[in-house]
Structure formats: C-alpha cells, structure tokens
C-alpha positions in Angstrom: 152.3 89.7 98.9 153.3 89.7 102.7 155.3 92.8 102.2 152.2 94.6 100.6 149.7 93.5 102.9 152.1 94.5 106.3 152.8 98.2 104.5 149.2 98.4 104.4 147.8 97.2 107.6 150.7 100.1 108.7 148.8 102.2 107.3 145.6 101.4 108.0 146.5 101.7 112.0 147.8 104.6 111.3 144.8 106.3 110.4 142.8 108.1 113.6 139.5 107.1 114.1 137.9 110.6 114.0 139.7 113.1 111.0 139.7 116.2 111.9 141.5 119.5 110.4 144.0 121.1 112.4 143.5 124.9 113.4 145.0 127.2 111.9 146.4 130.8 112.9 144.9 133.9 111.2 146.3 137.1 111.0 145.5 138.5 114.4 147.6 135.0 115.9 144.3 133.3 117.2 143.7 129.9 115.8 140.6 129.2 113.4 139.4 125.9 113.4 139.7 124.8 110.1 136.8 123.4 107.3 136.1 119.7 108.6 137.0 117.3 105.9 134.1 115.6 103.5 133.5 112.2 104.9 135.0 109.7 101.9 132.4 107.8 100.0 133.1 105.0 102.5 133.0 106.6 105.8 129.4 107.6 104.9 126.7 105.4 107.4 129.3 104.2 109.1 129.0 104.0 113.0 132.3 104.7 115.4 131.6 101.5 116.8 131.1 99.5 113.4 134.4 101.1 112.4 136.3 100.0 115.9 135.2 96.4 115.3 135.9 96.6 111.8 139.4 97.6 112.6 140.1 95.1 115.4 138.8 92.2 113.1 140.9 93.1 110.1 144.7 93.4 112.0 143.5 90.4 113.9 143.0 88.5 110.3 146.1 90.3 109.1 148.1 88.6 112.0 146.6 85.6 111.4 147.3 85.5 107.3 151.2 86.6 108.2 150.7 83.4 110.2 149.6 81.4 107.3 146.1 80.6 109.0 144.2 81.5 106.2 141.0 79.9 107.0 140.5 81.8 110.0 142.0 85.0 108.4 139.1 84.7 105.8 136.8 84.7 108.4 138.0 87.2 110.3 138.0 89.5 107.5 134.6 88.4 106.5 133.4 89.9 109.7 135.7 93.1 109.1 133.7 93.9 106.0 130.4 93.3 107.4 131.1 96.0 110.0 132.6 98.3 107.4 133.3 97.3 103.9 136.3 99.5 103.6 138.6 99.4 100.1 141.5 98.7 102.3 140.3 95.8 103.9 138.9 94.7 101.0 141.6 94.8 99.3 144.0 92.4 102.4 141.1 89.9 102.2 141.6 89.5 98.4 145.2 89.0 99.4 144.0 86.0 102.1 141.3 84.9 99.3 144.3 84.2 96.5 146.5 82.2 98.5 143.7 80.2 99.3 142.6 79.7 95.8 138.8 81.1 96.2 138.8 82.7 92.9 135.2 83.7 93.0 135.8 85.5 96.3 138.8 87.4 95.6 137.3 89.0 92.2 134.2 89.8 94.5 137.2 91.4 97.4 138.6 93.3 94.5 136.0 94.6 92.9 134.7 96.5 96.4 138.6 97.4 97.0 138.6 99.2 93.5 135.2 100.6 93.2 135.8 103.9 94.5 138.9 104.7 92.2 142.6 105.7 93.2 141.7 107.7 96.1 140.5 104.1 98.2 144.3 103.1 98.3 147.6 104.0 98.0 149.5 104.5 94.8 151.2 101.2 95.0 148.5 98.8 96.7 146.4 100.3 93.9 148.2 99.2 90.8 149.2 95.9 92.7 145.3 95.4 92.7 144.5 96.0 89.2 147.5 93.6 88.6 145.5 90.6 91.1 142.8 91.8 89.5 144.0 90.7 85.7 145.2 87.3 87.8 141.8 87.0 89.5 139.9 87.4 86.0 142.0 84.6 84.4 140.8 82.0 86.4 137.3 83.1 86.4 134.3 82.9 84.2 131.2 85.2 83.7 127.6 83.8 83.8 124.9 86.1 82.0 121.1 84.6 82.9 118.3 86.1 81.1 114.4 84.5 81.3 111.7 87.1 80.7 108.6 84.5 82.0 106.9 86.5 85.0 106.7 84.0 88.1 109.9 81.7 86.8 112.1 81.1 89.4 115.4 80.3 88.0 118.2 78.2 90.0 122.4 78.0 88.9 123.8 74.5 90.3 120.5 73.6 92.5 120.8 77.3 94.3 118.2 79.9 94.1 119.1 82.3 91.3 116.7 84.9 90.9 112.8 85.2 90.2 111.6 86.0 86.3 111.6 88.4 84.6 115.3 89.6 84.7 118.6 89.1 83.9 121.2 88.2 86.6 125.4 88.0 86.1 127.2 85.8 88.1 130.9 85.2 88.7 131.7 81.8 89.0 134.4 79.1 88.6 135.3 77.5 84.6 133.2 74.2 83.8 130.0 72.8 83.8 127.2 74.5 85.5 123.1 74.0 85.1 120.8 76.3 84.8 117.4 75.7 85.6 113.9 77.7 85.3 110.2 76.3 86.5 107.1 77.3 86.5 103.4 75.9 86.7 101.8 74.7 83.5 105.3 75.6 82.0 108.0 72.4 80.5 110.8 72.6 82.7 114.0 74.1 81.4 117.4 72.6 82.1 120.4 74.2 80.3 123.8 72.8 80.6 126.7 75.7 80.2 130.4 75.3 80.0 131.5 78.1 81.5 134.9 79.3 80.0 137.6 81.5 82.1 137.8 84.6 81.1 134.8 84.6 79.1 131.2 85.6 79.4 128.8 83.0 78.8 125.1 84.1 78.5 121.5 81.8 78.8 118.5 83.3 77.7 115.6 81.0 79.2 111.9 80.5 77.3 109.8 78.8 78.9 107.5 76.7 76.6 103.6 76.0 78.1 102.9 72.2 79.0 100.9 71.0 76.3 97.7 68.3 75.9 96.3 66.6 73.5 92.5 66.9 72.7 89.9 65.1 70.8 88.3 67.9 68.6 85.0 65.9 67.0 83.6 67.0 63.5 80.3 67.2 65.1 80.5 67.0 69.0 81.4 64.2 71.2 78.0 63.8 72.1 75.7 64.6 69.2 75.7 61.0 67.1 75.3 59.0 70.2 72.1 61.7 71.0 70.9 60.6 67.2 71.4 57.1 67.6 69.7 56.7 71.1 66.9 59.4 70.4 66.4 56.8 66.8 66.4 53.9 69.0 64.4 55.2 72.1 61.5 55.9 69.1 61.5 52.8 67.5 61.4 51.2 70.8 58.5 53.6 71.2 56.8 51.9 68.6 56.6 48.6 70.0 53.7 48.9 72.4 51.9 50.3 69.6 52.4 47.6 67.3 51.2 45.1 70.2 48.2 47.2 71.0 47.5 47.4 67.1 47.8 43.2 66.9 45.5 43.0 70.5 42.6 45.6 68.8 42.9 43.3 65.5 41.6 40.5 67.7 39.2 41.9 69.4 37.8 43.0 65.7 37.8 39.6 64.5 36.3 38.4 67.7 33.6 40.8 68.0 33.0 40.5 63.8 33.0 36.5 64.3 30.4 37.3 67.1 28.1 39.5 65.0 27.6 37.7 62.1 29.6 34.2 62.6 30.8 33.1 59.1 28.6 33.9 56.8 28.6 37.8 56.7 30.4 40.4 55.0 32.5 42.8 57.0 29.2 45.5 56.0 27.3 43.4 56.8 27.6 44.1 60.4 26.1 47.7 61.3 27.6 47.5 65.3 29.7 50.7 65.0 32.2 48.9 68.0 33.1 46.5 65.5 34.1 49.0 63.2 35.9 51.0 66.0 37.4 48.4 66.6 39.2 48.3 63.6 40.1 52.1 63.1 41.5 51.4 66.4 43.5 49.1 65.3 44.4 50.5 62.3 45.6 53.8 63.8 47.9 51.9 66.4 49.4 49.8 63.7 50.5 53.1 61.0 51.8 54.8 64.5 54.4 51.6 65.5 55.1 51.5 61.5 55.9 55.3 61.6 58.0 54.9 64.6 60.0 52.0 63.3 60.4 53.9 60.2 61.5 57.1 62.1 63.5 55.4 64.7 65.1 53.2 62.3 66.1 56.3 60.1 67.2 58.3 63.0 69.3 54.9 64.4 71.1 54.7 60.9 71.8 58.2 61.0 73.4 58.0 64.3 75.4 55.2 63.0 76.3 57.2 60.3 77.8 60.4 62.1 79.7 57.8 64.7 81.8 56.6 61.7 82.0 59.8 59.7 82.8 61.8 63.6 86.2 60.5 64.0 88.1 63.0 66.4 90.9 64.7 65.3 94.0 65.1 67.7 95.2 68.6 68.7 98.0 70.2 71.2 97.1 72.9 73.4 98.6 74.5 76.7 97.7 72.8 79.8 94.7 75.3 81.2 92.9 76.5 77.4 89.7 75.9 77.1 88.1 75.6 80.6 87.0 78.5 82.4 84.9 78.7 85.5 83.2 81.4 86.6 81.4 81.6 90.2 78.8 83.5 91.1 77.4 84.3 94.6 75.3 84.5 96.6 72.2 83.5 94.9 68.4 84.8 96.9 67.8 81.6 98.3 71.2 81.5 99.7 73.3 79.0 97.4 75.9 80.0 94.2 76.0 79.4 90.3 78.7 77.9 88.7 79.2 78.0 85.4 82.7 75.6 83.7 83.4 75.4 80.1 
C-alpha cells in the first residue's frame, strides 16, 4: 500500500499546475500554438488557488501517512478534498482511511476516486482501487430509508436523517442501528435494523395518526338531561299553582260560610265573587294537575333516554371532528367564532 500511494503522490507532483499544449511547427517552420486541452471533469470550477492548497495539503498528509500518523494524515487529506476533490487524492485518503479501519469513510474516498472512470487514475492505481473497493464493501453495510409522510423528520442512531417524503441510502457499519420518524398528531415510529455487511437493508416508515377515544351517544350527550330537567322544571312549575288553587278554595269556603253560614246550599248564594272564587280555584288546581302530569311524563322520559343513551366508544385520529373557523372583523369592531 506504501509503494502505491508513494508512485502516486510521484505523480501527482509531477503534474503542472496550468496544462497547456506545446506549439507546434507548420509547414512554413513558424510555430502554431496548439488546441488547449478540455479541462477534465474535475478541473472544472476549480480555482488556481484551491488547487495549490489542495496540493500542499495532500503531500503534506502523504508524508505524514508514510510516517504512520494517520490521524493527522486523515485530516490533512480531509482539507485536500475540500479544496479540490480530485480522484487522485481521493483515492491516497482511502489508502490512510483503511489502515485506520474507518470503513464508512474509505467506501465514501473510493467512490469519489472512481467516479469519473479509468481516465481519473493510472492503470495500476485503478485496478488496485476497484480491488480496496471489493475489501471496503465487505466490511460495510447498505441502509435504504423510505417514509412517504410529508413533514416527518426521520433520524438513523439519534442523527438527523432526512425530512419526509423521500428515500435516503446510507453507508454504514454491520449491527444494530434505529431508525426513527416523528411527526405531530402521528405515533412515533422506532424501527430496530440489523444491518448486515455486504448487504442492503431497507425501512419503509408509515406513520400511523395518534388516535382517541370518543363517546358517540344514541341520542346526544345532552338531549335526555334537556328532557329530564325541562319535565322537572314543569312539574316544579306546577307547584305554585297547586298552592294558589288550595289558597282560592279557602277563600271560597270563607266567603260561602260568610254568605249563607250553615244552612245554605252552594246556589243558594247569588254573590257572583263567591262563585269566582271557585272557578278560580278550579282553574289553578287542573293547571298544577296538568303540570305534574306533564312534568312527570316528560321526567320519566328523561329517565328513560339516560338509561337507553349509553355511549358507545370509538377511535379516531387526534384532530377529527373539531374545526374552528374565524371570522373578522365584525361592524362593531369584534370577530365570530364558530368550533365544532
């Protein structure tokens, strides 16, 4: 591995840092500049001064992994491909990445170092990479997360994965990893995954709605508790009625007893008061009687749709059946609000 990344960090130096084609002579013996040559795929963007510092980062890293300080060798080369992620440098931090057992990293390294084909490396270094490449793969897996839910946000290992909908792949190490996806009003999904190496493991998230349970009534919450007070609110009604009807039938017997004392016959007595009196009296007792008899009908019927209005339980997602709507501004200055 040393010999292969000192050949190409040779060879890497040896490449200018402008290309340009050399003249060439025409007929007559003058020199013709030659056709510049197409900028490769990943030259393109690039700054002089992003390539410099590219270049001094990644033989600074290279001396550093000949030197077996790896750690600082990863860094450096981290910094190389920031300024200009080049297949060749790519491919010497894949090198550094291996020894040091980042799996995940060097399959990341390789896959930039290979992406443009043959032409990104020499001959050799490139089949040497596919060849880490079939070593990097065996000691990693492939995660495959798919939730469709708009507005989830999905996390691998407590790290922000991606927001729903999509699908997202990740390389990662073998083992255990969890997968979660939230959202408001939405049961939390946690998914456990045993992610295999060399294999592709895939997690398609739905999201299930937080449910509720409601009391649906036969007849309404509220309607045999309206019967049953409205029945008892008459036959209360009826009570002063009743009294009033007892009071005018003793003021009838008074006044009668006062007309004619004992010995008279109720017609008898031609005072039209006294006979008042008892219509009066009359009428006030068949209302109280007809309100107890209403009342009591309507209280029993109250009672009746209390016992046969027993709720029945049902599930539905947190946020059915209540919608406000707000309306404003009213003329005199204030809003209407309207839930149900």
């Amino acid at each position: 591995m040393h010999r292969a990344l000192i050949v190409l960090l040779l060879t890497w130096s040896a490449v200018p840092a402008a290309r340009g084609a050399e003249p060439t002579p025409d007929a007559g013996g003058q020199a013709t500049p030659a056709a510049p040559q197409a900028p490769k795929p990943w030259e393109k963007g690039v700054t002089e001064k992003d390539r410099a510092a590219a270049r001094d980062a990644a033989r600074a890293a290279a001396d550093l992994y000949i030197k077996k300080e790896l750690k600082q060798a990863r860094e450096l080369y981290a910094r190389a491909v920031e300024a200009w992620n080049h297949p060749k440098i790519q491919y010497n931090r894949s090198l550094t990445l291996i020894e040091l057992g980042d799996w995940v990293g060097a399959h990341g390294a390789l896959r930039e170092a290979l992406r443009f084909g043959r032409g990104s490396l020499r001959d050799d270094n490139f089949e040497e990479a596919k060849r880490y490449q079939l070593l990097v793969a065996g000691n990693v897996a492939t995660l495959k997360v798919n939730c469709s839910l708009s507005g989830a946000k999905v996390t691998l290992d407590g790290k922000e994965l991606f927001d729903a909908p999509g699908e997202v792949t990740r390389v990662l190490l073998p083992g255990e990893h969890i997968v979660v996806a939230t959202k408001a009003g939405y049961v939390t999904s946690t998914q456990a995954v045993n992610a295999v190496a060399g294999k592709v493991a895939r997690v398609d998230i739905e999201l299930l709605p937080q449910m509720r349970v409601r009391n649906v009534y036969p007849f309404g919450e509220a309607l045999p508790w309206a019967v049953l007070g409205a029945g008892l609110a008459i036959a209360a009604g009826g009570i002063p009625l009743w009294v009033a009807a007892n009071d005018s039938y003793q003021s009838h017997a008074e006044a009668f007893e006062a007309q004619c004392g004992t010995g008279c016959f109720p017609g008898d007595v031609q005072d039209t008061r006294v006979a008042d009196l008892e219509d009066r009296a009359a009428r006030e007792f068949g209302g109280s009687i007809a309100m107890f008899a209403i009342g009591g009908a309507a209280t029993v019927a109250g009672i009746v749709l209390a016992v046969m209005n027993q709720p029945k339980q049902v599930e539905e997602p947190i946020g059915v059946g209540t919608t406000e709507v707000t309306v404003t501004p009213l003329p005199t200055g204030g809003s209407v609000r309207v839930r149900f």
